[in-house]
Every structure is written in C-alpha cells, then in structure tokens.
N, C-alpha and C positions, 0 to 999 in steps of 0.2 A: 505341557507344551500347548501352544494356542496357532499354531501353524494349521491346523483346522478350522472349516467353519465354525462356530458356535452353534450348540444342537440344535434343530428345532425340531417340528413334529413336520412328519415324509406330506408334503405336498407338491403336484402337477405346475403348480403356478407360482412363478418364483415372487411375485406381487403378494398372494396371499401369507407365505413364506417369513418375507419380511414383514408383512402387518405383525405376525405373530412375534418376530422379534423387535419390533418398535414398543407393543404391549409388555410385551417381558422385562425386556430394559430400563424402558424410557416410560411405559405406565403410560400413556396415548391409548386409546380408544383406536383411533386410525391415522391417516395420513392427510393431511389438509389441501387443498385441490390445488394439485400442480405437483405437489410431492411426490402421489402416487405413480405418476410418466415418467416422472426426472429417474426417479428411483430403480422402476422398471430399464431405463434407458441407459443408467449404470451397469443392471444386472446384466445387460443383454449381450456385453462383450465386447465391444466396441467404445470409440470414443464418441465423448457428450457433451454438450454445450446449454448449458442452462442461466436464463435470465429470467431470474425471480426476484422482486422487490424486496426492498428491506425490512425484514420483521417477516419475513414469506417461510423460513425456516429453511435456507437452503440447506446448513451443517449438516440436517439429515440426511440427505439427500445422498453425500457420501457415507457417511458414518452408519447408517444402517447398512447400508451394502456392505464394508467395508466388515463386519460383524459375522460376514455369510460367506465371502468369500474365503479359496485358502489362502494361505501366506499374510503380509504386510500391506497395508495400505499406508503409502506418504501424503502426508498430506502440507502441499507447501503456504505457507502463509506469510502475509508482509511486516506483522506488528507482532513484538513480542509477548505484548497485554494481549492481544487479541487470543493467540495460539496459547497460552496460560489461563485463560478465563475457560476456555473449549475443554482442555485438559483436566481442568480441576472440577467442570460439570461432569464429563465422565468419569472420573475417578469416583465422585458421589454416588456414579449409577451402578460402579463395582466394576467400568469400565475396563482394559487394559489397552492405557493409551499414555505416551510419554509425550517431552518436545524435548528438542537439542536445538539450544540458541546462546548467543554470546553471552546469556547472564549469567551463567553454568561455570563452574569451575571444571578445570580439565578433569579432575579426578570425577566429578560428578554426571559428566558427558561421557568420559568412559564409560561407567558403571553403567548408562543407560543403551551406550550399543552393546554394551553384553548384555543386555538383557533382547536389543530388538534380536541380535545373532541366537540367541539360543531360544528364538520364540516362544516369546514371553506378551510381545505386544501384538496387537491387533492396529494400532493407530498411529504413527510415528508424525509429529508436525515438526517442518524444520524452517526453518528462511530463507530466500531464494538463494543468498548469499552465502549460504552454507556447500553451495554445488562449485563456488570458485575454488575449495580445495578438490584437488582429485583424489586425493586418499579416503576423504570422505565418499566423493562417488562408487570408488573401488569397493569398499569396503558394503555400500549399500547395494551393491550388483551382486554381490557376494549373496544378497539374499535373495527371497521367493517375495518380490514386491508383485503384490497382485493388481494393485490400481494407485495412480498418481493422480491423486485431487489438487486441482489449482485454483483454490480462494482468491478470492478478487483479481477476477484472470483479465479484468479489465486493466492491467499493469502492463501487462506484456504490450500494450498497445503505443506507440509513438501519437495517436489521435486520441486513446485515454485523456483523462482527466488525470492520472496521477501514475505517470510511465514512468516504470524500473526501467533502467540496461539489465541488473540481473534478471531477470525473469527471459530476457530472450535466450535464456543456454537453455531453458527447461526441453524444446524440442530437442536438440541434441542431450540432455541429460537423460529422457526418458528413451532412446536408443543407448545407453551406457547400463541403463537399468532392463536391460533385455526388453526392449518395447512392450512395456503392459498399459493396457487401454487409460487412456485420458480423460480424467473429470473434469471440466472445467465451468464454473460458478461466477455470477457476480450479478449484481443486482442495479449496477447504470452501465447500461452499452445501450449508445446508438448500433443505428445498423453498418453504419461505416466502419464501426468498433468492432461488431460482432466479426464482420468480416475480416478483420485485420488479425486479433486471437485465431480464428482456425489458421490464417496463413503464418503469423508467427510462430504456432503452436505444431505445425503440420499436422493437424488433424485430420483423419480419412475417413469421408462419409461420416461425418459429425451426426450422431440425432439432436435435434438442435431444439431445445422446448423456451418458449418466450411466455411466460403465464401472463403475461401484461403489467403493465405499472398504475394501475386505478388500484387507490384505495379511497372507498366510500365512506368509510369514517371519519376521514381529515376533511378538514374545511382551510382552504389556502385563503390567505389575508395579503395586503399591501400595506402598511402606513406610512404615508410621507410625512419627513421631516426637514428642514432647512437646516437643523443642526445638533450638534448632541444634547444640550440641553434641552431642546426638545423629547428627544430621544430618552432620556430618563425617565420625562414625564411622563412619556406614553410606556415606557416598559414597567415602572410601580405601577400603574392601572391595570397594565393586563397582567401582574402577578397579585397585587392584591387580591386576601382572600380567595384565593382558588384551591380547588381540589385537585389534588392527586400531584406529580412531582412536575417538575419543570427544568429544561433545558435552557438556558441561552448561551450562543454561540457570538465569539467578537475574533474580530480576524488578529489582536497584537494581545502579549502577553499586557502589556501597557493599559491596556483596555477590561483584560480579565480580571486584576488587582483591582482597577477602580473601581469596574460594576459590581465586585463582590462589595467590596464596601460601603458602597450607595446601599445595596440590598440590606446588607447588616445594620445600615443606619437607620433605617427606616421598619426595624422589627421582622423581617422577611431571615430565615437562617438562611444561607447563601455558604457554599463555599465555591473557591477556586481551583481552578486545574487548567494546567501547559504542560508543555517539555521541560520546562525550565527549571520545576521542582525535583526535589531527590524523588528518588523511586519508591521511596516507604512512605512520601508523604503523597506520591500518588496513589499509592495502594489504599492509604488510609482513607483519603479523601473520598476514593472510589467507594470503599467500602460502607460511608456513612452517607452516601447519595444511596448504593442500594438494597441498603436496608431500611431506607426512611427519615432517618435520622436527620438528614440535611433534605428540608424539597425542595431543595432549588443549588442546581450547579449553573458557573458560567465558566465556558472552557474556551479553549480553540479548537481548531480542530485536531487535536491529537487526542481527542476522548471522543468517545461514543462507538468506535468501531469492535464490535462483538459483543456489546451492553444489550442485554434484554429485558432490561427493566420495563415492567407491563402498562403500569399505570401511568407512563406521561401523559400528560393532559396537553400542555403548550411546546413548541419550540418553537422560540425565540431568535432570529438572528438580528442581532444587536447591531451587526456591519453586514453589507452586502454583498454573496459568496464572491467565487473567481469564474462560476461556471455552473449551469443547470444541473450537471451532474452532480457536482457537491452538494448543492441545493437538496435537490431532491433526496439523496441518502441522510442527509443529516437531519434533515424535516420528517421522513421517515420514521425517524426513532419515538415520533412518538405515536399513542396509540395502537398501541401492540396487542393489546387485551381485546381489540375491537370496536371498543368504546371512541363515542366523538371526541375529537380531538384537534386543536387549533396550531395552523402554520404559519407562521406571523415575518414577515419581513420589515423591518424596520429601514426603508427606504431612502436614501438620501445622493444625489448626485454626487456630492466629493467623496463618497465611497471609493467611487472608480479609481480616482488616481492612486489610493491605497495598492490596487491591482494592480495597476500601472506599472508600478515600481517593483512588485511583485512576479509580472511576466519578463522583466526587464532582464531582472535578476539569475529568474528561471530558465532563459535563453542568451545565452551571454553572447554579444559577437565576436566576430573572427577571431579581431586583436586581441580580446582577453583571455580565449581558448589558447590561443598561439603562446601568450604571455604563459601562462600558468605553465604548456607544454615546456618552456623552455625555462622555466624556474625549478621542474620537476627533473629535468634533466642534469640540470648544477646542482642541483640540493643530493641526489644519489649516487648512493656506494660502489665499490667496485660489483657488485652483484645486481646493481640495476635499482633499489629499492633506496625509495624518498620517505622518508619521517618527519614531511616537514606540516605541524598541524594546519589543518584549514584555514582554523582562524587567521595562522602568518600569511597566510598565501593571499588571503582575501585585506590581509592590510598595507602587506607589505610588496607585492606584485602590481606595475604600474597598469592603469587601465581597469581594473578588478573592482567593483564595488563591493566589498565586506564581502563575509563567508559564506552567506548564499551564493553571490555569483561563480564564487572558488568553488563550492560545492557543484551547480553546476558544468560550470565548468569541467570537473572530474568526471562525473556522468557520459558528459558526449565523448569526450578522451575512454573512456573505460565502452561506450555504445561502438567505436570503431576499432575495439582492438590493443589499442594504443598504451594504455595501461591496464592494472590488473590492483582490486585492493587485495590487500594480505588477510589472509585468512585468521582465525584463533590460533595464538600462542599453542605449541604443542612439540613432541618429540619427532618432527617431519624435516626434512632436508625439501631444500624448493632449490629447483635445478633446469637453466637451460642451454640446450643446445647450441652452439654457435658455429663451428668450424662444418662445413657442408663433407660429408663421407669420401671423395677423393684425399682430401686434406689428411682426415683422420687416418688413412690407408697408407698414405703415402709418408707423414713423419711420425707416426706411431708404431711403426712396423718392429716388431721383435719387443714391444714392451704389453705384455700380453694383461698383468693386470690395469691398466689405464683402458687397454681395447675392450676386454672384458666389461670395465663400469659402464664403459660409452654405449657398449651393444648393449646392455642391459635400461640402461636409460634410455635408447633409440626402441626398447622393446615392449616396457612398462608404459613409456610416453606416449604410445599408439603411432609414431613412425615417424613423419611430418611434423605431426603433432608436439615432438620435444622441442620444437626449433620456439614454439610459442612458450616454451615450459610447463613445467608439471611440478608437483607435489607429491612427494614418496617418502615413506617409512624410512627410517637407517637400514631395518633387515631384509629391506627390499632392494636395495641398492646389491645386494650377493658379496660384497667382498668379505673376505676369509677371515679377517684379521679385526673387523665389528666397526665399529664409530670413529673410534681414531685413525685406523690405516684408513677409514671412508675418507675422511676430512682430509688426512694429507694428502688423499689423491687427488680428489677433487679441489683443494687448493693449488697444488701443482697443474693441475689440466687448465684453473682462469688463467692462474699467472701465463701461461703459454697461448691463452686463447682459442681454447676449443669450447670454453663452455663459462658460463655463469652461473654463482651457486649461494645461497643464504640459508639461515635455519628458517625453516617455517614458519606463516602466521605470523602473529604483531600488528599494531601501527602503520598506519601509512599505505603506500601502493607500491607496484611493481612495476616499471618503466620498462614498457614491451618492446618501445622503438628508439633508440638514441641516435638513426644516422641519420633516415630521410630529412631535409631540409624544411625548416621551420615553417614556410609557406607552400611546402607542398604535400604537407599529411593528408591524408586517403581519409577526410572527412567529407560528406557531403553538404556543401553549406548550404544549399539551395534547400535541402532537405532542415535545417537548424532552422534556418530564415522561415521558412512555409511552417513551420510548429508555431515560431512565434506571431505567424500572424492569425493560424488556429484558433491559438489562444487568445488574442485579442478579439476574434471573432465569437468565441466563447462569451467572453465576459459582456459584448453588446448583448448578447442574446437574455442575458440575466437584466441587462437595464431595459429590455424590451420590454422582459415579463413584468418588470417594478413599474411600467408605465400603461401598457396594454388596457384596454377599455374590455376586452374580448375577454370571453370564459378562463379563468388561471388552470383549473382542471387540465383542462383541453389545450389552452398553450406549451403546458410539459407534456402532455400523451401524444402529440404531434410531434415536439422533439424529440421523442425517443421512439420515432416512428411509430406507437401504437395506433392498429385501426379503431382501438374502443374510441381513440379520441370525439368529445361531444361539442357539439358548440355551446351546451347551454348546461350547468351539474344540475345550477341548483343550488351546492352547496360552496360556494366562494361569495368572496367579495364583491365582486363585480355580476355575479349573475344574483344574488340575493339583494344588492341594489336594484338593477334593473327589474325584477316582479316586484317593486314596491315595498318589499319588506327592509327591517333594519339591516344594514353588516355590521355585526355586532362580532367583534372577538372575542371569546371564554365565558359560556354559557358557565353560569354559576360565580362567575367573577362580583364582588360584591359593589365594583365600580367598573363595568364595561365599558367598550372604547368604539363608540359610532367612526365605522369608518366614513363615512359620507362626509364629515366634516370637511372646511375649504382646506384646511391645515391637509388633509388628505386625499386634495382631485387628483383625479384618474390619471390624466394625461398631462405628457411633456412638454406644456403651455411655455413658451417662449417668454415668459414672465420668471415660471418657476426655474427654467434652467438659468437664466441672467441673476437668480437671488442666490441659487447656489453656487457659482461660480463665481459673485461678489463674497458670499462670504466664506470660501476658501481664500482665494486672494487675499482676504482681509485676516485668516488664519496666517497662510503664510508670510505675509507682511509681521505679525506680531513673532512666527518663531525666530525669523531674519532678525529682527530688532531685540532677542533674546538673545542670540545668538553674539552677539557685534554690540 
C-alpha cells in the first residue's frame, strides 16, 4: 500500500525532507532555484501558483511533494504525449504513477483505477475532460486525494493563449474531490492571466512564486524575409553544419511535409511531425529525434510540449507564432542543458493573414454559433445526444467555415452550459432530469418503483444538479431487478417525459438546451467578440517584436510583466548590432547568417510593408487563377 508518504529520514524542515527525496528518486544533487519555494509552497498546505519558464523544471515541483504527501496526488493535464512522456520518466525512477486517458481501452482504465482505489499509486495524470463524467468524479472522491496539480493552468484562462472550457469545472471538481489544496503550474502567464487562474480556479490566499522568464543562455534573433523562398535560404544556413539538435516550427501541416523535404534534399536528416500522422508514427518519430538519430525535427505545434531534450542548439520558427506566449514556450525548448543557444524567427509580413484566418476560425460569430446550435438540435436523439462528426458540421452547416470553426464553435456552446461532450464508452447510464418534483408527486403517486429511480437520481445527481445530468453506474441506479427492469424504467419515464436517458460516453455531445430560442441562448457575445479582439491584439504584439529596433530580451520580459526586464542584454540581435559587433545566428554554424544584412532591417519601413503585401497579393492572385 502506498497511501503513505514514501520514507525518508525524520527531519524538522519539510524542504530538507524533500531534497532528500528528490536525491533518492530522481538522483539530483538539489533543487534548481525557484524549485526549492515552489516546492516548499506545495508542502505548506495550502494552494499554489507557480510561473516558471520552460525547461525551469516545474513537473518537480508537484511530483516531489506528491511522494511525501499521504494519499493520491491528480495531476491534470492537456495532452495525452505530454501525461505519457511524465509517466514513463517515473516509472524508470521505480515511480508509482499511472494516467487514465482516451487511448486506454476500458478494460485497461479499469485495471488502473483499481489500482489508484487499493493504493497502489502515488501520481494519477488524467485530462481535464475526464471530470465531464461524474462516475469518474465519484469514484475519485471515493479516494484520499492529497493534492490536485493543474499543468499548464494557463488553460483555464478565457485571456490564455490556449483556453480549454474543460479546465473551468476544475474549481468545482476539486470541491467534489473533498477540497485538497491546489497546485497550479505553467510557464507563460501574463499578469492579467495569473489573475484570472486564481479567479477561475478559486484559489485562497494562493502562494504565488513568479521565478521570472530570463533565460541568459538564449540569444533571440529576427530575420526578414519577403517570401518563402527566401526563407529556405536563410533556414539551410542556420542549419547547416551545426551542433547539437534542432527544432523548426511552421504553422500548417502543408509547410511541415515540405520543409522536411527541402532539409532531406539537401543532406540535413530532417524528420516531420503534426496531428495528422497515426500515433505510432508519432511515437516513432519522436523517438528518433530523442535519441539523436534524427537532428532536426520540423513540427507544428502539436510537438514539443513535455520534450526535454537537452541539447537543442536552434529553434527555428519557420512561420510567425499567433501570440508571444507561444512564441516564447516554444523558443524555450531549446537550450535546456544551459548551453548558448539561438531563437531565430523567420520574419515575414504575410505571416499574419495565416493568423488571420486562424483567429477567425478560433472565434466564430454569432450566426455560426447559432447555426451549429441549431444543427445539433435536428441532428439528436430522443435522449438529447448528437453524433454528428465535426468535420459535417463544419461543411455542411451554412455560415461555418470547415471544422475549426465547428470546433469552435462547440467550445463556447459547451463554455455556457449549452452542451456537454460524451464521455469514454463504458458500462454507465447518462440520465437527465426533466419533469420539476410537483410534477413527479403529483402523476407518479402509487408507482413507487419509478419514484424510487427518480429519488435516487435526484440523490446521486446532487439535487438541482440532475436537471443538467449526470453519469451513473447501472448498480447505482438501486433498482431491484439490475439492467433490464433499469432500462425499462427509465424508458418508460422519457416516453412520458420526466426524464432523459442514453448509455454512456461515445461520440458526439450532449444537447443540455433544446427549448430556449435560437437567438436568445445565455451566451455572452460581448464577452466572444472581446477574445477575438484579444487575440488579434495578441498577434500585433508578435509583429511588434518581428519589427522592434529595441532590446528582444526586454520586449518579452516587459510582456510578461517581468521587472528583470533590461533595455539592453547584450545578447540579441538588435542589442549586439547596436555595440558594433556582428548578429550572427548559430555560433558554430559552418555558414552563419549576418543579421544586419538589408534583406534583414530592423524596421517596418513603408517600403518593406508595400513589397510584402505586393507579393501576397501576387500569391493570392496565382491560388485564384489555380483555382478557376
């Protein structure tokens, strides 16, 4: 049984405590500076809020505690690689640490809540979207969860860079989980962020540690381009002949295929990686970037998040982020070891409209929310529940551009309530309440087992709470006679409309509202509209810094409100131009790349913006006449 702390030897100072178990486990010497606060500030009982840069070692921060404490530590996380990558490092250290996520067969997700029920684990990682079942909730309440860790808690945030709807039940989840103190982690929050996680999060008297976002080993770069083939040229110079591995990042799957290939033509091993690929050929890929094999990936960004590979020398962004904050984690990734290391933006104004189309997408207006609502409502069962894939929704729903916006679109539908996605396939009944308790009293009088499920579903559901629905086991339901006298009760009670009722989990979502009128759902669009203009305000802030004459250091450490921010590193482009030396990207590169060149001025000369904006124009001209 592991429902104990893990021994260590009797010490006064619960800091010293854990050093001793970070040495044990994890073979560390000590705790690297900021780990030691974060860590203590877990220990201390209360909830935490910690922003540490990437490569800063946050994982610790929980997972040492989480070793010392009694009972369970959950630790919720966004990406299934990410929580798999975490799992499989501790399991090497002899850890006891599982994850339960959709790639799990039910038999095999069983088998590992009986293992967290008969403490056996110390570390459970799950996905936030694992909390929309309440059987799973129940079932985790049922245990001694000591601390709930929230990786990249910058999600929770509507002002994030990259806002779940699930992540906002986690306040209410962790009240379901007997209220144990809050971890909360991530490594780009402005301070209008930070403040929005403790309010999403309700966190009370947060210890709040910000280690700062300088790291003095990177040296930030700019290069301007007018177009991709430029852009080529300048990306084989700064890979050529370099040491140690290498990142490049392009924002379309379209762009990842080609750049690999350019790289492979030109003797550079290169491989690719998206969402797009099967899952084994992401594994594999992954696997031959870190171990060496391949030194040079180009992905999107659906790689790199929980990658600690040491030795990056370069990242590359091939296309120009959506947002400082992506910017900055993804540049990040390299120089983890310490060592100098280069952040290279490949510059080009019709970047933007890529984003463009992208925020566009991300925030769908009124009509296409509205549309979709009312698509979801024809397309589902008498139980409420729509199976109609995204992909249809985003082609065949007027107003909708393709399955991003449909995607979207689900989001804010699912951020007000409105719907609900279906949980994992399993042996669960999903049941809601509909008829209000005078109702029930008054035509169910004298049929005691129908009154019986209803009070039992009014009782498991948390009261109120059935009327939105819930998620229950069959032998939770209490009737006498098992599965089958369940269902024909429960089909008997929709046909007469006291209630709504489907099997569990599956495909598709759960249509929470079918009456209120199409143009007056309880969404707030002001609140829709003000994201998308966020966001647009976001993505100028990134062409700021691609133009900025001023310190690059110092333009992100101002963004993320740091006081370290400098006006002058030292080490960027622009401040190693100005003391008269070269700006030189990738020291050891066997053909480095002068930034000073004219192909490369600093600023958004009214020349350069009219040549980039001709030769989009002049793009789009040639896809239209492809096109037609």
């Amino acid at each position: 049984m592991l429902t104990e702390p893990l021994q260590t030897s009797v010490s006064a100072d619960p800091l010293e405590a854990a050093r001793e178990v970070l040495r044990r486990h994890w073979g560390y010497p000590d705790f690297r500076p900021g780990q030691d606060q974060a860590v203590r500030n877990v220990l201390g009982g209360g909830d935490s809020l910690t922003i540490m840069p990437t490569g800063g070692g946050k994982s610790l921060c929980y997972q040492v505690p989480a070793m010392m404490l009694p009972g369970l530590t959950v630790v919720v996380s966004p990406l299934i690689s990410l929580m798999k990558d975490q799992v499989d490092a501790l399991a090497a250290a002899g850890l006891p640490a599982t994850f339960i996520n959709s790639s799990l067969s039910p038999d095999e997700m069983a088998m590992r809540m009986l293992a967290a029920e008969t403490g056996q684990l110390k570390l459970l990682y799950v996905a936030p979207e694992r909390f929309d079942g309440e059987r799973f909730v129940r079932r985790l309440a049922a245990l001694n969860v000591s601390l709930l860790a929230i990786d990249e808690a910058h999600c929770v945030s509507e002002w994030g860079h990259d806002f779940r709807p699930s992540y906002l039940r986690l306040g209410e989840v962790r009240r379901q989980l007997g209220d144990p103190p809050i971890a909360a982690l991530t490594a780009t929050a402005t301070e209008e962020v930070r403040r929005d996680i403790v309010r999403q999060l309700s966190l009370r008297d947060a210890a709040t540690l910000v280690t700062g976002f300088d790291r003095r080993n990177l040296v930030w770069h700019v290069l301007r381009a007018k177009n991709d083939s430029e852009k080529d040229r300048l990306l084989l110079k700064l890979l050529r002949g370099r040491d140690g591995s290498a990142i490049v990042y392009a924002s379309t799957r379209k762009n990842v295929d080609a750049l690999t290939a350019l790289l492979r033509g030109t003797g550079i091993d290169a491989v690719g990686y998206h969402a797009g690929l099967p899952d084994v050929e992401r594994k594999r890929i992954q696997e031959r970037f870190m171990s060496g094999a391949a030194p040079a990936v180009v992905a999107t960004n659906a790689f790199g998040m929980g990658i600690d590979k040491r030795d990056v020398r370069v990242v590359v962004h091939y296309n120009m982020p959506g947002n400082l904050e992506a910017y900055y984690q993804e540049a990040g990734r390299a120089g983890r070891d310490g060592g100098p290391s280069d952040c290279v933006l490949l510059h080009a104004y019709a970047d933007r409209f890529t984003h463009e189309f992208f925020i566009e997408t991300a925030n769908p207006p009124r009509r296409a929310v509205e549309a979709i609502m009312e698509a979801l409502r024809r397309g589902a069962d008498a139980s409420g529940v729509c199976s109609i894939p995204v992909a249809e929704l985003g082609r065949t729903v007027p107003g909708v551009k393709g399955d991003r916006m449909a995607a979207s679109a689900l989001r804010v539908l699912e951020q007000y309530g409105l719907v609900r996605p279906l949980g994992p396939a399993g042996s669960g009944v999903r049941v809601r309440l509909v008829a209000r308790p005078e109702r029930i009293s008054r035509d169910l009088a004298g049929r005691e087992a129908e009154l019986n499920l209803l009070r039992t579903l009014w009782r498991r559901g948390g009261g109120e709470a059935a009327y939105r629905g819930v998620e229950l086991e069959w032998g939770m339901l209490g009737v006498p006679g098992g599965r089958g006298e369940a269902s024909r009760l429960l089909e008997s009670l929709q046909q007469e409309g006291f209630l709504e009722w489907g099997q569990a989990g599956g495909d598709g979502v759960w249509v929470l509202d079918r009456a209120t009128p199409i143009h007056r759902l309880p969404v707030d669009w002001r609140s829709v509209d003000a994201k998308r203009e966020r966001d647009l305000g976001k993505l100028q802030k990134v062409q700021q810094y691609g133009y900025t004459e001023e310190c690059r250091r110092g333009f992100v450490l101002r963004y993320f409100g740091d006081p370290a921010a400098m006006r002058e590193c030292g080490a960027c482009d622009n401040c190693l131009r100005a003391g008269g030396r070269p700006a030189v990207a990738g020291a050891g590169a066997s053909e480095a790349v002068d930034l000073g060149t004219s192909s490369t001025r600093r600023g958004p000369s009214r020349t350069a913006r009219r040549t980039d904006l001709l030769d989009r124009l002049r793009e789009l001209r040639g896809e239209l006449a492809r096109r037609h």
